[in-house]
C-alpha positions as CSV (number, residue, x, y, z in Angstrom):
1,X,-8.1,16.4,8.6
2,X,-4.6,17.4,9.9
3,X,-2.3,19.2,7.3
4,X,0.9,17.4,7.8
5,X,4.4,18.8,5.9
6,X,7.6,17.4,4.0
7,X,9.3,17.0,7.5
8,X,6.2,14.9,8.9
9,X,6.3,12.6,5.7
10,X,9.9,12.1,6.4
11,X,9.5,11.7,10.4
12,X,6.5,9.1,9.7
13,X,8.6,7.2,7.0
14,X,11.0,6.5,9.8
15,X,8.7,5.3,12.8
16,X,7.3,3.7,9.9
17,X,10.3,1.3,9.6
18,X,11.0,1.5,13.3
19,X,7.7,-0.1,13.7
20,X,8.3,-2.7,10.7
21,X,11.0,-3.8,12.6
22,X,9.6,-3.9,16.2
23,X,7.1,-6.6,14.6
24,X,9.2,-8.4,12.4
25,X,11.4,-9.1,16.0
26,X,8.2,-9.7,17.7
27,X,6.6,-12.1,15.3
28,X,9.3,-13.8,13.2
29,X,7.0,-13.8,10.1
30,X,7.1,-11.6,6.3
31,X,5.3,-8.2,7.1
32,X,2.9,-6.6,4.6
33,X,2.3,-3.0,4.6
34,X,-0.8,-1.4,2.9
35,X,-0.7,2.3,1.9
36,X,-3.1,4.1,-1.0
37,X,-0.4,5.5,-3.6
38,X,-2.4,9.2,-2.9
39,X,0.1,12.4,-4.0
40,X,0.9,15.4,-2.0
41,X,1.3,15.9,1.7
42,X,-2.4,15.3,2.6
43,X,-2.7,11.5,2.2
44,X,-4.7,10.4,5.2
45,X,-8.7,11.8,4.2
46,X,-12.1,10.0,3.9
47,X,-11.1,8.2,0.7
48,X,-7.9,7.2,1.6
49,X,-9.0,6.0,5.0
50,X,-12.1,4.2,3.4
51,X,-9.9,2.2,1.1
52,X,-7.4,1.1,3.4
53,X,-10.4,-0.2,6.1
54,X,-12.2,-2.0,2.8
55,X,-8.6,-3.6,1.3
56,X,-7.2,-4.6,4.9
57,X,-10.8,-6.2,5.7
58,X,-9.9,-7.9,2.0
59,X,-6.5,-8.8,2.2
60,X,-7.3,-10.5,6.2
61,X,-10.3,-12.4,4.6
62,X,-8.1,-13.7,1.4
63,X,-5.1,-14.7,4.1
64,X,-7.5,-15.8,7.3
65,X,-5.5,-17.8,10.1
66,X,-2.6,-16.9,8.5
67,X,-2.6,-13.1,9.9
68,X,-1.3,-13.1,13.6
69,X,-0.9,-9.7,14.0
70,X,-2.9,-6.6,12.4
71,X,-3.1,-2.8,12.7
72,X,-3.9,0.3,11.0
73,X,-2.9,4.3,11.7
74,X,-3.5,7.0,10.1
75,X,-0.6,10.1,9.3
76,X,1.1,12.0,7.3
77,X,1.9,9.0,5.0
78,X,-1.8,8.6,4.9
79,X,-3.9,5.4,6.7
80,X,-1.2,2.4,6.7
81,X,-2.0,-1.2,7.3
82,X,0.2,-3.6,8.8
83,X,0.1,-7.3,9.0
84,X,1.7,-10.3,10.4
85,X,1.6,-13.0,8.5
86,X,2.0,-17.0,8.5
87,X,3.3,-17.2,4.9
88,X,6.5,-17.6,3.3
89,X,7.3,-14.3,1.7
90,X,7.1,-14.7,-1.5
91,X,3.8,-16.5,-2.0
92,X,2.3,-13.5,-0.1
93,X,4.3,-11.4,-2.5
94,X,2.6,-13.1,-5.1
95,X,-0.6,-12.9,-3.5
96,X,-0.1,-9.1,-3.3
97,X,0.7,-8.7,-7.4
98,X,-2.4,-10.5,-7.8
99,X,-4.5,-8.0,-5.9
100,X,-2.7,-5.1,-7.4
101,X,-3.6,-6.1,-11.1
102,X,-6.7,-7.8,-10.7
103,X,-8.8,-5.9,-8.4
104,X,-10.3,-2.4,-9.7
105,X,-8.6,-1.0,-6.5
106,X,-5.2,-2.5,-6.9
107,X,-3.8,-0.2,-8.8
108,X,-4.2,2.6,-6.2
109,X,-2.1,0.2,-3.5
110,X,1.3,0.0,-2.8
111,X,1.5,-3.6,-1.2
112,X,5.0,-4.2,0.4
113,X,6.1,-7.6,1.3
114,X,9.1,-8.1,4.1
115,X,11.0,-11.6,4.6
116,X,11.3,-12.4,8.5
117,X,14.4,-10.7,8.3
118,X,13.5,-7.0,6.8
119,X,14.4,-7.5,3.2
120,X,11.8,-6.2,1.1
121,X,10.7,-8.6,-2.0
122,X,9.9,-6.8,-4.7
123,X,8.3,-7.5,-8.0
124,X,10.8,-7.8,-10.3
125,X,12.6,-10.4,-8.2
126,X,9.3,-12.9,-8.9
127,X,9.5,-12.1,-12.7
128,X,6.7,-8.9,-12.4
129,X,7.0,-5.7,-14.6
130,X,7.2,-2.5,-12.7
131,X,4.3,-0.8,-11.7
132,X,2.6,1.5,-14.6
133,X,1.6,5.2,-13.8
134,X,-2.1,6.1,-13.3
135,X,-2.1,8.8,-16.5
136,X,0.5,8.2,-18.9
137,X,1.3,3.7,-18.7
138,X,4.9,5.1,-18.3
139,X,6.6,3.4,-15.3
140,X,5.1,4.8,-12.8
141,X,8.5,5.9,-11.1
142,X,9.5,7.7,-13.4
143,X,6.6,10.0,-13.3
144,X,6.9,10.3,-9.8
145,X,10.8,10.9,-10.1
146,X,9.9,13.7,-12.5
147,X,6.8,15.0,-11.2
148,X,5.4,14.6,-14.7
149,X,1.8,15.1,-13.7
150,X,-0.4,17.3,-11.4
151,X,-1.8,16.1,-7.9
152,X,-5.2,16.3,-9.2
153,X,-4.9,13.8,-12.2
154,X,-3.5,11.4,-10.3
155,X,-6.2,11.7,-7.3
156,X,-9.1,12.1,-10.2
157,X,-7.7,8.4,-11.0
158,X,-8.1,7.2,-7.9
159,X,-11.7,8.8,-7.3
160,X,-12.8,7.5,-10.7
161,X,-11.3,3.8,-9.8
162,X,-13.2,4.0,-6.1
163,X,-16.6,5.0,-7.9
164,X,-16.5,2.2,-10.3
165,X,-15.8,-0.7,-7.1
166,X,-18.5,1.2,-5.6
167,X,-20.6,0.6,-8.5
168,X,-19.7,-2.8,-8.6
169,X,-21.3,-3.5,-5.3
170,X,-18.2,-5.3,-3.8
């Protein structure tokens, strides 16, 4: 796997956007944006790649006609889906909170949802809590904020939640 640095995070953050917005003029339609939640500067590597091809084959069977437009890359911010999609924003929002606390992957996700126009809805506009950290329940940004726990907890988490859908056979 490549090793990528703080500078490639930062450069793919903004084609990242770039892109986001190429496709929002393109398509006219709320954008959702798939990423595994994986620490450090090495985020693109067999697991992270095998959960974003298993969720974005998920997420496209959950939304069906409605996706227009769908890709995937991997780089420094690890494997990133991307999706057009038929649906007023905030129903896929919701549709996105569901996965994230229901299935034994969700957790590991960070599911963004943009309106037609680039404004990104976010959970605590549709009544959601914050999202909880892996280790501790805190919220989870404030253990990212404060660094509060080692790369290898966090990725032990996300091994340890990939065995057990594995073991469920899904």
């Amino acid at each position: 796997m490549e090793r990528y640095t703080v500078n490639d995070l930062l450069e793919a953050r903004e084609r990242r956007a770039e892109f986001i917005d190429s496709l929002l003029k393109r398509y006219q339609t709320p954008m959702l944006v798939m990423r595994v939640n994986y620490p450090g500067l090495q985020k693109t590597n067999d697991l992270t790649l095998t959960i974003i091809q298993e969720m974005s084959a998920l997420i496209c069977t959950v939304l069906g006609e409605k996706v227009c437009f769908k890709t995937w890359q991997p780089g420094a911010e690890g494997p990133i889906f991307l999706a057009a999609v038929k649906e007023e924003a905030i129903a896929l929002k919701r549709i996105t909170v569901n996965l994230e606390e229901k299935h034994v992957l969700g957790r590991c996700l960070d599911l963004d949802v943009y309106d037609s126009l680039g404004r990104s809805i976010s959970r605590q506009e549709l009544g959601y809590p914050s999202r909880k950290c892996y280790v501790c329940e805190d919220y989870a940004q404030h253990c990212v904020r404060s660094r509060r726990h080692e790369e290898h907890e966090v990725i032990e988490f996300i091994e340890d939640r990939f065995n057990r859908y594995r073991e469920m056979g899904i």
